[in-house]
N, C-alpha and C positions, 0 to 999 in steps of 0.2 A: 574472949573478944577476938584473937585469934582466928579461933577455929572459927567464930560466926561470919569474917569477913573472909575468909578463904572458902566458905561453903557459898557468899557470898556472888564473891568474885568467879567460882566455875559454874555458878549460873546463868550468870550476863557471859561468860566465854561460849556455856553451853546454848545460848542464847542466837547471840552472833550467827555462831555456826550454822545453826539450823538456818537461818534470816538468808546467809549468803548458798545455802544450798541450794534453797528456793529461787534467788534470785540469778546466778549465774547461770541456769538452763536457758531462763527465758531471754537474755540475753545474746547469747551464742544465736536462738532460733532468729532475732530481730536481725543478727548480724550477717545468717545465713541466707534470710530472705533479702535482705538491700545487697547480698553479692550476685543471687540467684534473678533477680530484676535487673540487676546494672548488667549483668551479661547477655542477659533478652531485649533490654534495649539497643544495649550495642551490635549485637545479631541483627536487632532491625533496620540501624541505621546503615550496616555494610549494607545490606541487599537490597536498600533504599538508590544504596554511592551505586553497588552496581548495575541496577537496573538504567538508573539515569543515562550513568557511563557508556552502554553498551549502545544506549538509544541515540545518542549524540554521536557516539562512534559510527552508526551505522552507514554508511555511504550512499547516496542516492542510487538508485536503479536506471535504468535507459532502456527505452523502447523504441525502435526504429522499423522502417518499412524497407525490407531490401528488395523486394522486385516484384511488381505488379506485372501481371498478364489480361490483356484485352480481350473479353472472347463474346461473341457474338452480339454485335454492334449494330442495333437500327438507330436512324433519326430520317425525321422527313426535310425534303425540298422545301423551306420558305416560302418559295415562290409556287410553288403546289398546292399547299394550307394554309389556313391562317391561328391555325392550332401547332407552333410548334411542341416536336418531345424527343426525346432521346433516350436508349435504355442499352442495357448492356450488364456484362458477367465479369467480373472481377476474381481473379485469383491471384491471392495477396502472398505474402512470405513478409511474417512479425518476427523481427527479432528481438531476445530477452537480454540484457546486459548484468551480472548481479557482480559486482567489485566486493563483496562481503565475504565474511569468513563465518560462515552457514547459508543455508539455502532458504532461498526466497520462493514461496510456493503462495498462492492466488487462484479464487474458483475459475468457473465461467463467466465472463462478462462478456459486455455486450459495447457495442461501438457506434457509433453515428458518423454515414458519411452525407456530405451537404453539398448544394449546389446553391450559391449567392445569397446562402440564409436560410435554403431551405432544407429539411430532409427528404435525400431522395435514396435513402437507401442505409441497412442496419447489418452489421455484422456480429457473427457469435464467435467468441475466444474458448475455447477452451482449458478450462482447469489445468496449469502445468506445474510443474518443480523444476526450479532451475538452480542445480550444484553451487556451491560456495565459487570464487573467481571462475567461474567458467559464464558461457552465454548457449543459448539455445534460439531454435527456428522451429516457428509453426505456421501451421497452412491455414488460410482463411477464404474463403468463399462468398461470395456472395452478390447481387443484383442490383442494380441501381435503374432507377427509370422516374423520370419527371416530363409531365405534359402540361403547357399551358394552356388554359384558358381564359375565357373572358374575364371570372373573375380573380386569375392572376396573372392574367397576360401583362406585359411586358417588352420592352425593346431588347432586355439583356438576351435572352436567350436566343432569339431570332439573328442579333448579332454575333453571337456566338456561334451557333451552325453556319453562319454566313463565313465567318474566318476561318470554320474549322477546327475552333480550338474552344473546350470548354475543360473548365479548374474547378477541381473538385477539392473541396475539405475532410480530413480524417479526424477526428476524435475519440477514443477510449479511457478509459481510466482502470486500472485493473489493482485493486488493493486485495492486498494482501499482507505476510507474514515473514518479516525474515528472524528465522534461528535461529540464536545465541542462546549465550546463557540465559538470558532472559527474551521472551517475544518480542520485538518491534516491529509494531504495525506502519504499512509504508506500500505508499500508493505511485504507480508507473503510469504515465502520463505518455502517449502516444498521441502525435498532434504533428498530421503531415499535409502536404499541398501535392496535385497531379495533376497535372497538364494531360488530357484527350485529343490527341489528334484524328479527328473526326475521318480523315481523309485518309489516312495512311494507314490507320485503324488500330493505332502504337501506342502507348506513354508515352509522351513525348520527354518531360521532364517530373519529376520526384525529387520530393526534398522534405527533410521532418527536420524539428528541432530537437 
């Protein structure tokens, strides 16, 4: 009786054993995969925090117009035509402002300058890099010329060569990339005003926001 339950009983032990041999691998592998996932997601959720963070941190940019040069300047006598126009050579100086801690680089763009709504004239930027807190200056070129006619004549213009003075609009947009740890894309807004002094053949007044 003995002997039968002790041959028994190391069956159900030899039993066991084998049961918990089998099952103890695949456990460790279930335990190894939910740590091996939990540390991928968590990977993902920092680079989530910091991409966010870097983008919010990033600081706006500033584009400003430091000094316009007048250069060869026609417009007609009112009182000679009844077609007025005026045209003329622009040479600009854009300056870059970049407040971040990496560099803000941006292709070629392209600018609109206006007279009372309309375009009379288009500028090309050039692709730059502009270093982490630093600012840079580039040259810009370019012609401006609008003539009325009957079908857009007009008393502005005509009053405007009559005083001398005609106000031009600037507008660009130059997007680009500034470099952190992560890219933040971020667009520099260049939007200025400039008085012509027809007469004295100057910029009279400049001013950007």
């Amino acid at each position: 009786m003995s002997g039968y339950a002790k041959t028994t009983y190391g069956g159900k032990s030899k039993d066991v054993d084998e049961a918990n041999a089998v099952h103890q691998p695949e456990q460790r592998d279930i335990t190894g995969k939910v740590i091996i996932l939990t540390l991928i997601g968590f990977c993902i959720l920092l680079c989530l925090f910091i991409s966010i963070g870097f983008y919010f941190l990033a600081k706006p940019l500033k584009a400003s117009l430091t000094s316009v040069a007048l250069r060869n300047l026609r417009y007609n006598d009112t009182s000679a035509s009844s077609s007025p126009y005026f045209n003329a050579t622009l040479a600009m100086k854009i300056r870059i402002e970049n407040p971040n801690f990496g560099f803000f680089e941006f292709p070629t763009s392209k600018g609109d300058i206006m007279y009372n709504g309309r375009l009379v004239g288009e500028m090309k930027i050039n692709g730059q890099r502009v270093g982490s807190y630093s600012a840079m200056k580039t040259e810009v070129g370019t012609k401006v010329s609008y003539r009325e006619n009957q079908a857009t004549s007009s008393v502005w213009l005509k009053n405007d060569i009559k005083r001398g003075l005609i106000i031009l609009k600037i507008e660009a947009k130059l997007r680009g990339e500034v470099h952190l740890v992560a890219l933040n894309k971020r667009t520099v807004n260049l939007k200025c005003l400039m008085y012509l002094n027809l007469k004295d053949e100057v910029i009279q007044r400049l001013w950007c926001k």
